[in-house]
N, C-alpha and C positions, 0 to 999 in steps of 0.2 A: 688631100682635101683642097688644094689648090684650084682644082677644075671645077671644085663644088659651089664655090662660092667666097666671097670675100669675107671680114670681118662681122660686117652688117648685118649678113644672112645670118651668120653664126647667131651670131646674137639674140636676133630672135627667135630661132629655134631653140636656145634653151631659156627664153623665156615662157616659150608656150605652155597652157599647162596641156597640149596634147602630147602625147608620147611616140618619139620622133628617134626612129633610128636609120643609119644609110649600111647597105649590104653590097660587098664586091659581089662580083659575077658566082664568085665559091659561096657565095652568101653568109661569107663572116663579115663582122661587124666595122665597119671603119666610124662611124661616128654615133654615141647614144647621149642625147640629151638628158639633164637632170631630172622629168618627170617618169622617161623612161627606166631609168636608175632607181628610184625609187620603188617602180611595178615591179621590178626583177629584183629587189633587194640586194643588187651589188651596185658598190663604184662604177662611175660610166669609165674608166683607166681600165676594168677588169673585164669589160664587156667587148675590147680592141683587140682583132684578128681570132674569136672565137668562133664558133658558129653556132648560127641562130637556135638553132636546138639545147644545145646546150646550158643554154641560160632562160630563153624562151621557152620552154617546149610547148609545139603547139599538138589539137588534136583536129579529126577530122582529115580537112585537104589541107590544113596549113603550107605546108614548107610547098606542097605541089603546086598552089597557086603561084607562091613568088617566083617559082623556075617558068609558067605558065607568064608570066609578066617578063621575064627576060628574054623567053624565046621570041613573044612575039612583041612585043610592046605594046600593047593594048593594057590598061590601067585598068585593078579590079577593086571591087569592095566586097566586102562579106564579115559575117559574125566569126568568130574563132572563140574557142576555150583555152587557156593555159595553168598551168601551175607553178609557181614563182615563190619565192623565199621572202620576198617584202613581211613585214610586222614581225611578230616574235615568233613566228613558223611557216611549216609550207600553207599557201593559200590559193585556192581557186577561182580565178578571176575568169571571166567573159568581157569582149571588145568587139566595135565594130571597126576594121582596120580599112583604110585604102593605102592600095601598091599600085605604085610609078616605074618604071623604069627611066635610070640616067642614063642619057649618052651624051657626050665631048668629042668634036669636030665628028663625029660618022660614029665612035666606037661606042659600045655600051660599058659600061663603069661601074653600073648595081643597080640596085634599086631603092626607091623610099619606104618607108613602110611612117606609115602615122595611124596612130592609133587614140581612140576615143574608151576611158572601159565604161563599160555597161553592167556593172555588178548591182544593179539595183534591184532587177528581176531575179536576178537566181538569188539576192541575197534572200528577198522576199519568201521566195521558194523556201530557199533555206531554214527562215524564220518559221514561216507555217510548221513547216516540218516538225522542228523543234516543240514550238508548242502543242501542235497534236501529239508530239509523243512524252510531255509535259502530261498530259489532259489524259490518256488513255494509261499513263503512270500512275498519277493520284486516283483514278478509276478505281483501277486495282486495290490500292491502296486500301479504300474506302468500303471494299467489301473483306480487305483483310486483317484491318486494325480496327480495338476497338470495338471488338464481337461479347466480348464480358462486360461487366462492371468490374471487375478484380483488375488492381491493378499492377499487379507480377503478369498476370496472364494478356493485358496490353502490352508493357515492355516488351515480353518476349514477344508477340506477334511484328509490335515494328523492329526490332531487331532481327527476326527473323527475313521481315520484306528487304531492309536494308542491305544486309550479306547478302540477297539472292538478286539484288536489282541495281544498288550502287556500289557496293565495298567487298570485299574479300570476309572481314568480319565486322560488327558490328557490337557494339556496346550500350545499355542504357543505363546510365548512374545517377542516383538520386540520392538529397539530401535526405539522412537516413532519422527515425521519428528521433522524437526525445528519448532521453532515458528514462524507464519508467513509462512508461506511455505505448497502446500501442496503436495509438491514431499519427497518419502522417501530417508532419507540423503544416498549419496554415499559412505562417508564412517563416523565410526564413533570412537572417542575416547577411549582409554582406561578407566574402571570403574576406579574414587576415591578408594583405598584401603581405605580405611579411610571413606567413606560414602556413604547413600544411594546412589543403582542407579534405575534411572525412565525405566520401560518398559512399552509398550502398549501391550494390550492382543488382539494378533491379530486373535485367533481362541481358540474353549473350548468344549470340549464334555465329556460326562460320559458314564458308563453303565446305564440302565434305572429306575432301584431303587437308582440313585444318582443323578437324576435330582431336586428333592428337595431340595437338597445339593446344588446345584449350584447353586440355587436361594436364600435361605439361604446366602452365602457366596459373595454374586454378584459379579458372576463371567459371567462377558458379556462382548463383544467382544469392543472396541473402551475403555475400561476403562485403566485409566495408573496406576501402582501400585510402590510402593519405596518400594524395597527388602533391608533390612537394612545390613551393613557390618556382615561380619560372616553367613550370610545366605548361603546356596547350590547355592541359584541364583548366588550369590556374588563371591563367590568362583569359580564358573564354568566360568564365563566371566572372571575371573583374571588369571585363569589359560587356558580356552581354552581349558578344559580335564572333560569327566563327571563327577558328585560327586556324590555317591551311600550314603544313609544312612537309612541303616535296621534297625527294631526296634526301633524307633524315639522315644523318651524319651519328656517328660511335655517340657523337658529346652529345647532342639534339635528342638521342630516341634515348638515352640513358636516365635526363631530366626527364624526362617525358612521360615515361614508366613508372608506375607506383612501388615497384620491387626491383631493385636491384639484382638479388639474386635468379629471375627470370629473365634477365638482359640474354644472355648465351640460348635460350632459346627464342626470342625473337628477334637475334640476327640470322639462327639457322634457317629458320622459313623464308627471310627474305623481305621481314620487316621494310618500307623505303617512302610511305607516305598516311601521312592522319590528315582527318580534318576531324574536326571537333566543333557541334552546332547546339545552343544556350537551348534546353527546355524549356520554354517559357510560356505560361499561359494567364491571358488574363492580368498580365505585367508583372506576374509573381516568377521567379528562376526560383522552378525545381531540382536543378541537376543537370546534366549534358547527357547530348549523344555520341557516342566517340566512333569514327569509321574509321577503320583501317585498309589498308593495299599492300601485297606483299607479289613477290617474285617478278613474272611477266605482266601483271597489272601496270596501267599505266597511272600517272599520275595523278593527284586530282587537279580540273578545271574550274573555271567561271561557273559554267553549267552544272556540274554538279553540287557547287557549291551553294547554286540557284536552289536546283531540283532538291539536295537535301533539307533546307531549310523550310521551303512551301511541305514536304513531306512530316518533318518532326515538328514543325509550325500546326499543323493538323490534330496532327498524333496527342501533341498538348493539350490541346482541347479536350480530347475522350478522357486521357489521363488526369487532368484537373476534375473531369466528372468524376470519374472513377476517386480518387482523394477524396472528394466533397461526398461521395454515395457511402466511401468507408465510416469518415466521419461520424457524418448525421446517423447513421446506421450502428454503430456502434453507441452514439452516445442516447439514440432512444430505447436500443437494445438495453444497457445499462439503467435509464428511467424506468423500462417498463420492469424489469428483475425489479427493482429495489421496491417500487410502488407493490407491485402482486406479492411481495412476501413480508410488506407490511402488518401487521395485523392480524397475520394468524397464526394463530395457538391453538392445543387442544381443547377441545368440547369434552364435556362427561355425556357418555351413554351415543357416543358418535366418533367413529374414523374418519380421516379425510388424508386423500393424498392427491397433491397437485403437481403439472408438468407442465410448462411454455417451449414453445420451438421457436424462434425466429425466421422470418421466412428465408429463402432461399436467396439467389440471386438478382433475383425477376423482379423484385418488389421493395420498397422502403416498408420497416419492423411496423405493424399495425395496431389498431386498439385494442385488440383482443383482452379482456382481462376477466378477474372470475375473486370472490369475497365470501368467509364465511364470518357472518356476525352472530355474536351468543345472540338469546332472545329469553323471554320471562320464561318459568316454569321449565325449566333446563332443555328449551326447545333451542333450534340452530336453524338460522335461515342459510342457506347457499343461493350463490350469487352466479352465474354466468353472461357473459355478455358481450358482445364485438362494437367498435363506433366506429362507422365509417372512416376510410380512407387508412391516408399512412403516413408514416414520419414521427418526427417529433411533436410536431400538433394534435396528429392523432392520439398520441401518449397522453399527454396533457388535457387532453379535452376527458380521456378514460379515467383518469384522477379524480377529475371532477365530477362525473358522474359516479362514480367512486363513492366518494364523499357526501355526496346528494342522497345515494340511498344509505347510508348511515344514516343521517339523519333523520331519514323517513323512515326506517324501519325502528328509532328508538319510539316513535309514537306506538308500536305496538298491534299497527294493524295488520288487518288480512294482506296475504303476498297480492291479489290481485287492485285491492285499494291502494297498495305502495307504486304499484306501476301507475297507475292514477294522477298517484299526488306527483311521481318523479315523472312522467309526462309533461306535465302541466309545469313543473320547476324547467325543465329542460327547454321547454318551448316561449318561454318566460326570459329565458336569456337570452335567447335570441342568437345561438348558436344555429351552425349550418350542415351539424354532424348527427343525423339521427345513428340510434343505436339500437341494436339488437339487444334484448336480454328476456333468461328462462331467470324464474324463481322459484326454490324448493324450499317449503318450509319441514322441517324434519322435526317428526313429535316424535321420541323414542320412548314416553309412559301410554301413548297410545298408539301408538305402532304404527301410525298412520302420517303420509309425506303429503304438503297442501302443492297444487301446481299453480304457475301461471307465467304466461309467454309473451312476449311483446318482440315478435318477429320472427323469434330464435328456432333453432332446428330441435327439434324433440328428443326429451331424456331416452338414455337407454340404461337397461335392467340384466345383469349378469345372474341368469339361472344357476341352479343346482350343478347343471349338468355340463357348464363351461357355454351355454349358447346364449349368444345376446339377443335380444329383445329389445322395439322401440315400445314405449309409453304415449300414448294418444295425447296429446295438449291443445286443444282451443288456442290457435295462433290471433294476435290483434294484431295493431299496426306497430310499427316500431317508436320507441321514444323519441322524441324530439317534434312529432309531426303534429301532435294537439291534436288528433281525434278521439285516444283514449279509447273506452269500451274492451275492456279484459274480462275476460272471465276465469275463473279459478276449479278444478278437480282434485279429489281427492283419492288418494293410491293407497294402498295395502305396504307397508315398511316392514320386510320381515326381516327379522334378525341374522346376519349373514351372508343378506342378499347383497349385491356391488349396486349401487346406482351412478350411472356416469355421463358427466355433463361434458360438452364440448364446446367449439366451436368450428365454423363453415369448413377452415383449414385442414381438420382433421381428412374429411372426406371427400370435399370438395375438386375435381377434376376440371379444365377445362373441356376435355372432349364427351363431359360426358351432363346427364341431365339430374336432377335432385334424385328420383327413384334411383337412379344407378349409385351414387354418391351412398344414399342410406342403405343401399342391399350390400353395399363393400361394408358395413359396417357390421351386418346383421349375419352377414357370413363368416364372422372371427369368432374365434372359440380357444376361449380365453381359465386358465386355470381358477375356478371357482371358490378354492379352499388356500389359495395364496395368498398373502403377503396383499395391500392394496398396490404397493411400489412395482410387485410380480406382474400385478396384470395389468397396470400401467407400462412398462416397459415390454411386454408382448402385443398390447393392443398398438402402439406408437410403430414394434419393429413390422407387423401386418404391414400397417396402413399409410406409414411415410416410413417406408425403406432409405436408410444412408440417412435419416433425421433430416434430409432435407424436403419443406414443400415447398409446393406454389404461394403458399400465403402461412401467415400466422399459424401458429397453432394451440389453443388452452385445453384442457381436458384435466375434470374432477374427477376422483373416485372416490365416493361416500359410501360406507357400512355402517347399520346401526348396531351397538354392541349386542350379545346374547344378553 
């Protein structure tokens, strides 16, 4: 280094922040400055009589231009790629480099090489990249979680995306309901630092050579497991922040695991990396997701620990709906049962048998309700009715109108003057829930049933011979709206016959129109001489096959005695 320069020179060259190295004629290294040292991520002492490939590697013309520089001495510049060991792994950097050639008294001696990097564009690159394939990840996602309101069947779906897109297997544990109870809790306590805590497994899927694994391990969905303190489990609900642990060690994966006795089969797979990210929705922590990596999997990174987070970040959302839809769903299913079997008892000289369905999955449980009140002279009014909408309010709002015709029918009047007066009450509070309802007043000493309708879909009549039959009714407008105007018919009650009141749910289809909806009805053929509960439970399996509909469903079955 003598010929190269004095002390001075030196100096400033490893002040630079360019990256500054000198190459003999064999273009190994005689001198690399400390910015240099740092791109290459070795010692500049380890970078002395190596050659430049070795620790550089360049792509493209690299190495050919510096021999192009030696042969002739003309000084070049140009962009190059390399890959270097600088930060915590190998990394690909871009530079714009200029080469010199040295020569001393006539001879050439090597060449410069200085170097500027330019990682800013390809980092860019890089960046895009990343998040388009960020964006076209949650995509997927979006059409694949989240397809139900049930919420076993969202777990399972994002643990199924997870195994197939980030992790080897995937897990979704949640805090499991109360005992007694089987709504999931609203909210839930902080874990014991100090002891296990209980989750239920509320979704599990693997890649498909670790389906033996799974069974091995029993790892099935409804099971509750005690993740012991000091576990990732443990940790990640205490903190609310995911826990990453690479290369999991005998002592690591053994806390870590809920069973000890499955420890020998998650070393045999090849167990070696979790991460574990807080369910959390709404600032409420339901439970973790737990991923796993096993054999030639690699580690987990930044990036997925990114990408799983924006993923189950998501996922929580649908799932906190799903909770809140079980919920409220449940607890107005529970109102309306209790309210509809309020009240009734047997009548003399009159059968009645009644059935509710909740609706399916599509819809929150609706107004649907149906009343039989005694009446003077051992007469018996029946009551059918639907009120707009769904939920808990819609329950609520049916009670009350409920209740309204109680009263207005103790006054004893005609069925079409009670829709009337319960009109006129209904629109008077100033509610925003009109309501359907049929009224059947059943005289069993005169054999004859009074009708009257405020919206509702028309009685039907169970022949001799098992064939149903609609009943003509003078339809008005529905309750709530104050225009009133009913009118009332009177029908033939023969001893024997079924009379059967519904509602829309029964029949109702969306792909199809009213006439179609009452010819499915007209077309069941129903045991005539059964039981009322027989031809209730035949008419139901017709017409909402598997008990599930689209909507609500009420349905009477009145006979007058012989």
């Amino acid at each position: 280094m003598d010929r190269l320069g004095d002390g001075l020179l030196l100096g400033v060259l490893d002040a630079t922040p360019a990256c500054v190295g000198i190459l003999d004629p064999e273009l190994r290294y005689l001198y690399v400055n400390p910015a240099l040292a740092r791109l290459s991520g070795k010692p500049a002492d380890e970078h002395l009589g190596r050659a430049v490939e070795e620790v550089l590697p360049f792509t493209g013309r690299g190495k050919g231009v510096l021999r192009e520089v030696l042969a002739d001495g003309r000084s070049r510049e140009g962009i190059n790629d390399g890959v270097t060991l600088s930060g915590a792994g190998l990394e690909h950097h871009s530079w714009r480099g200029a080469y010199h050639r040295l020569e001393a008294d006539g001879d050439v001696v090597g060449v410069a090489v200085v170097i500027m990097v330019i990682n800013g564009v390809r980092h860019q690159h890089r960046e895009l990249e990343r998040v388009r394939k960020r964006l076209a990840l949650l995509d997927r996602a979006a059409t694949r979680i989240g397809t139900t309101l049930r919420v076993d069947d969202t777990c399972a779906e994002l643990a199924g995306f997870l195994s197939s897109e980030l992790a080897d297997m995937a897990a979704v544990m949640m805090y499991p309901a109360p005992h007694g109870s089987e709504h999931l809790p609203e909210h839930h306590p902080p874990p014991e630092r100090h002891g296990p805590v209980l989750l239920r497994m509320a979704g599990v899927a693997a890649v498909p050579h670790l389906q033996d694994y799974l069974v091995e391990i029993r790892a099935t969905v409804g099971e509750q497991l005690h993740y012991r303190h000091g576990s990732s489990v443990q940790r990640c609900l205490d903190s609310g922040r995911p826990v990453v642990e690479n290369q999991l060690s005998a002592e690591e994966l053994s806390r870590s695991i809920p069973d000890m006795e499955h420890f020998p089969a998650h070393r045999a797979v090849g167990v070696h990396s979790d991460l574990v990210v807080p369910l959390t929705a709404r600032g409420h922590l339901m439970g973790v997701v737990v991923l796993v990596r096993v054999g030639d999997s690699p580690p987990f990174e930044h990036q997925d620990v990114v990408m799983a987070q924006d993923l189950v970040g998501r996922a929580a959302i649908g799932l906190d709906n799903a909770r809140r839809y079980a919920r409220e769903h449940g607890i107005a299913v529970e109102l309306q049962r209790a309210l509809l079997t309020e009240g009734l008892c047997p009548r003399p000289g009159i059968e009645v048998a009644t059935r509710y369905l909740p609706a399916g999955d599509s819809a929150l449980v609706g107004g649907d309700w149906y009343d039989v009140i005694p009446m003077s002279r051992r007469r018996t009014l029946l009551a059918m009715g639907d009120v707009m909408g769904h939920g808990v309010e819609a329950a609520v709002a049916m009670s009350h109108y409920r209740a309204m015709l109680r009263v207005v029918a103790a006054d004893g009047l005609p069925p079409h003057a009670m829709l009337e007066r319960l009109d006129e009450l209904i629109t008077r509070s100033g509610t925003d829930r009109p309501a359907t309802c049929l009224l059947v007043l059943a005289d069993p000493e005169n054999g004859e049933c009074l009708y009257t309708s405020a919206g509702h879909l028309p009685p039907a009549i169970l022949a001799a011979d098992g064939r149903v039959g609609l009943f003509p009714v003078p339809v008005g407008p529905p309750l709530g709206t104050g225009f009133g105007g009913y009118e009332m018919v009177t029908g033939c009650c023969t001893p024997g016959r079924t009379l059967l009141l519904y509602t829309d749910g029964l029949v109702e289809r969306r792909e199809q129109d009213v006439d179609e909806w009452l010819g499915r009805l007209t077309r069941q053929r129903l045991p005539s001489d059964g039981s009322l509960e027989d031809q209730l439970a035949v008419l139901l399996a017709g017409l909402v096959p598997g008990g599930t509909a689209e909507d609500d469903v009420a349905v009477m079955a009145a006979r007058l005695a012989p």
